[in-house]
LUMVEXDREN-415108 format. One record per residue (C-alpha): residue in one letter; residue number from 1; x, y, z. Coordinates in nm, 4 decimals, decimal comma. Layout:
<vonu A gupa NUM X X Y Y Z Z>
...
***
This chain:
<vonu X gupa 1 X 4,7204 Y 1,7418 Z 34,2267>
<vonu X gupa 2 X 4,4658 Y 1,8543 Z 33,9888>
<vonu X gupa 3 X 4,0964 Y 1,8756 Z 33,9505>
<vonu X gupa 4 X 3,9246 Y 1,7406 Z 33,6486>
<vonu X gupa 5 X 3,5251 Y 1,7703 Z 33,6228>
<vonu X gupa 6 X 3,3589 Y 1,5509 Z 33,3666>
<vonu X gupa 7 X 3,0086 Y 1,6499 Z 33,2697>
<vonu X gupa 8 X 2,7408 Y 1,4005 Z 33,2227>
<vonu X gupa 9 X 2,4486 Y 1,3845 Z 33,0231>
<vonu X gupa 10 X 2,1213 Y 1,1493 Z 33,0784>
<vonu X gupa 11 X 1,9549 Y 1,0123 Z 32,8098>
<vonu X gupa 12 X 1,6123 Y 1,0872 Z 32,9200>
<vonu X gupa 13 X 1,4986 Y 1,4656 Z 33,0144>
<vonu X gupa 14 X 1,4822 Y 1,5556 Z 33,3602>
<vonu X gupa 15 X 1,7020 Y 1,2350 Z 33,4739>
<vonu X gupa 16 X 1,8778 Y 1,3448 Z 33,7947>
<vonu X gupa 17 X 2,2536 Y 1,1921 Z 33,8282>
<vonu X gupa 18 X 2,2510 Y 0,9024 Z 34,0994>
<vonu X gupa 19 X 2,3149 Y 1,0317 Z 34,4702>
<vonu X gupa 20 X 2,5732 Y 0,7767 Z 34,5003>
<vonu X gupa 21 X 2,7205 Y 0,8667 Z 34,1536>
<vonu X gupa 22 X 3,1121 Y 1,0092 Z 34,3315>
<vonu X gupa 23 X 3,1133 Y 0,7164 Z 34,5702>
<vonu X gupa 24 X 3,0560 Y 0,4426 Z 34,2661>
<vonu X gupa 25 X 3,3081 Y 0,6190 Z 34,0263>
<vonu X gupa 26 X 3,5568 Y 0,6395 Z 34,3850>
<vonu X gupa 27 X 3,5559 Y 0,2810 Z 34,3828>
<vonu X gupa 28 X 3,5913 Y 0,1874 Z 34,0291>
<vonu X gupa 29 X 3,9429 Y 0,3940 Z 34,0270>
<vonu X gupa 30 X 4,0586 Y 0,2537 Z 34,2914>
<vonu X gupa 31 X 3,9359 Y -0,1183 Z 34,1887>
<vonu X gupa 32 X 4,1395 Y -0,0101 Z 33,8469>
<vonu X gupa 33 X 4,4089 Y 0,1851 Z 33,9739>
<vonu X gupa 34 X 4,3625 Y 0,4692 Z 33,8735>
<vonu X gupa 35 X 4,4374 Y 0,6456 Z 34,2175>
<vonu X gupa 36 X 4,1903 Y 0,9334 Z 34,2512>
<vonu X gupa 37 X 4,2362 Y 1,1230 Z 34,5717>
<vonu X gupa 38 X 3,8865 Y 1,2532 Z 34,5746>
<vonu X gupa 39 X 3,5612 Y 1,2304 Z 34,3907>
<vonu X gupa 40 X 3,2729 Y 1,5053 Z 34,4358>
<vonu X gupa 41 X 2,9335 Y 1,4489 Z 34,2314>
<vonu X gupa 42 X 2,7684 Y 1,8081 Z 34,1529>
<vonu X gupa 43 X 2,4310 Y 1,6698 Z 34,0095>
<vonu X gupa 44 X 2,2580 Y 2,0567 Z 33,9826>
<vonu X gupa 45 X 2,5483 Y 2,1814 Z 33,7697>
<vonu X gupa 46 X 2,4539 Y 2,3136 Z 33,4452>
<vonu X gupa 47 X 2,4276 Y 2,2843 Z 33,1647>
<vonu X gupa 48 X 2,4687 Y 1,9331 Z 33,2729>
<vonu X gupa 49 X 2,5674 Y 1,7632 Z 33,5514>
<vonu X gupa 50 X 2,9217 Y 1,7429 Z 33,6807>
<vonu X gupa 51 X 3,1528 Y 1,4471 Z 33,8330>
<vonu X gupa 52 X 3,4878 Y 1,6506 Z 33,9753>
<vonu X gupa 53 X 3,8038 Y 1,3744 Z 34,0234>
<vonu X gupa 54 X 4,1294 Y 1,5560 Z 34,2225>
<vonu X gupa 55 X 4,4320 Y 1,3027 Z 34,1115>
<vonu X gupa 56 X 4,7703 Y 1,3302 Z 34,1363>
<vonu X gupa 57 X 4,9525 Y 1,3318 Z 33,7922>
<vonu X gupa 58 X 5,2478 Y 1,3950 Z 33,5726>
<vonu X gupa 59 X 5,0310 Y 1,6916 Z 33,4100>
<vonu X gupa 60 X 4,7053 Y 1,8439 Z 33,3423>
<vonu X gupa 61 X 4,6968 Y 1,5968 Z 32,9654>
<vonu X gupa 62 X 4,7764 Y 1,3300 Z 33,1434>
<vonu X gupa 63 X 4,5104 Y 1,3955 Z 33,4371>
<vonu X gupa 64 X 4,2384 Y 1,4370 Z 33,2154>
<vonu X gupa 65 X 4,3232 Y 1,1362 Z 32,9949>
<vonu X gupa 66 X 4,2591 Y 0,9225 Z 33,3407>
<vonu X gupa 67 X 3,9518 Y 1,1054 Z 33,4462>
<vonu X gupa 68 X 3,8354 Y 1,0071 Z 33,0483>
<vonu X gupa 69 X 3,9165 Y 0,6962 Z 33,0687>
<vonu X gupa 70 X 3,7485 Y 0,6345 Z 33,4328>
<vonu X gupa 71 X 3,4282 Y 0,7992 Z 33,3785>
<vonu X gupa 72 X 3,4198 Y 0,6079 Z 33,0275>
<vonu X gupa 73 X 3,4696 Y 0,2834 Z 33,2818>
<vonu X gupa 74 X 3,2299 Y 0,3908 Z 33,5241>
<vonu X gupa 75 X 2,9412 Y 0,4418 Z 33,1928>
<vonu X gupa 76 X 3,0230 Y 0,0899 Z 33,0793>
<vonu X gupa 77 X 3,0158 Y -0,0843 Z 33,3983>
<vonu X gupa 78 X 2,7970 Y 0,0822 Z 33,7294>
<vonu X gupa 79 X 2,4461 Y -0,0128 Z 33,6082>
<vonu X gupa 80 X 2,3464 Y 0,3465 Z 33,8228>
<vonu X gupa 81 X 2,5140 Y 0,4937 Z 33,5037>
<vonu X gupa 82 X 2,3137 Y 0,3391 Z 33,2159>
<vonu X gupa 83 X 2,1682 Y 0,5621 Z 32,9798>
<vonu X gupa 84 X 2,4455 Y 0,8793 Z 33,0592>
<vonu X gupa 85 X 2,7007 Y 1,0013 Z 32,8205>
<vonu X gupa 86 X 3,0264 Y 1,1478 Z 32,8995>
<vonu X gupa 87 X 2,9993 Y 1,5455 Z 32,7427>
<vonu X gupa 88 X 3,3261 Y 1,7265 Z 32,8028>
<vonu X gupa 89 X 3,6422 Y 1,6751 Z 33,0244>
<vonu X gupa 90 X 3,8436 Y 1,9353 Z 33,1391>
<vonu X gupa 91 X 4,0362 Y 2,1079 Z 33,4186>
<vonu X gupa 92 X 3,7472 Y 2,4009 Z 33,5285>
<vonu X gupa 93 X 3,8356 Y 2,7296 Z 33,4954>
<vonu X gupa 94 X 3,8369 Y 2,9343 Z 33,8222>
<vonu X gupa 95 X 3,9154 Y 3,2941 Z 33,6650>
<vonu X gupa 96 X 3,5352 Y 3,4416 Z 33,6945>
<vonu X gupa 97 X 3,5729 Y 3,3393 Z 34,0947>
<vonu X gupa 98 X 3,9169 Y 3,5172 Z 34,1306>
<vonu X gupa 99 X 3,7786 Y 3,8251 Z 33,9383>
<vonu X gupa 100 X 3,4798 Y 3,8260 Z 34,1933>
<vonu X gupa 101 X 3,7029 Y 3,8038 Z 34,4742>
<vonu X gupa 102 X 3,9471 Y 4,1131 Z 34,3340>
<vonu X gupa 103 X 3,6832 Y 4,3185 Z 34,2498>
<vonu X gupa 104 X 3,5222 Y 4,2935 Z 34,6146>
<vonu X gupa 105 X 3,8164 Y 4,2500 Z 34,8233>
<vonu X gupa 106 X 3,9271 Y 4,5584 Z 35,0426>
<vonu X gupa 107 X 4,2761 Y 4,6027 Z 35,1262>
<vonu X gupa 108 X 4,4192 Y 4,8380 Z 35,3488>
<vonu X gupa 109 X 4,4416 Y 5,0988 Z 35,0620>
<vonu X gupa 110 X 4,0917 Y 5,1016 Z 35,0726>
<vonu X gupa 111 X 3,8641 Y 4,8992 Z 34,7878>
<vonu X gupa 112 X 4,0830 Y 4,7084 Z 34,5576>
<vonu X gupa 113 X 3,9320 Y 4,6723 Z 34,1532>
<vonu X gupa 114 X 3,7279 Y 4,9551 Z 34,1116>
<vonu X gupa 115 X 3,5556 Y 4,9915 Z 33,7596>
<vonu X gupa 116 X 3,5632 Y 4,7362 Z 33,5500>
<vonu X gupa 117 X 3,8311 Y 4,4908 Z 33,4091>
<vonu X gupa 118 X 4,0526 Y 4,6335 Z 33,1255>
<vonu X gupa 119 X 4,0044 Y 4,4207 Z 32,7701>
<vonu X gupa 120 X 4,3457 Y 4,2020 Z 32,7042>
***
């Protein structure tokens, strides 16, 4: 399974992403068939707001492609939608929270990550 957000831009400034925004794009990919397991809206994201889509898939290319190709369906077709562009899809990247969570975790050694990360 994998989780693809797609970020959304309004047209006009200060437009908030509809409330029902998930629930609308839900039922488009299942009208479609595009089997998404799970939509999540995240209208407060910045710098724009963000539509996440868990799917199951073949691969990450292959899981975006869909989540593309849905949220370009969704623009075209739930009136709620008019007036948004799609800005970026991509799996998120979930390194800063696992960097967080090493650097604060205590083991039973004692604090774990202490100083700061070495440069790669």
């Amino acid at each position: 399974m994998y989780l693809v957000h797609a970020g959304f831009r309004a047209s006009a400034p200060g437009a908030r992403l509809p409330a029902a925004a998930a629930d609308l794009i839900r039922s488009l990919a299942d009208a479609d068939g595009l089997s998404a397991e799970h939509v999540s809206a995240h209208p407060h994201a910045l710098p724009d707001p963000v539509v996440g889509v868990f799917l199951v898939a073949d691969s990450l290319s292959e899981a975006e492609r869909r989540t593309e190709t849905l949220c370009r369906r969704a623009l075209d077709v739930v009136p709620a939608l008019r007036g948004w562009t799609l800005t970026r899809v991509g799996a998120p990247l979930v390194t800063p929270y696992y960097e967080r969570l090493l650097l604060s975790s205590s083991g039973p050694a004692g604090r774990i990550g202490s100083g700061p990360l070495p440069s790669i």
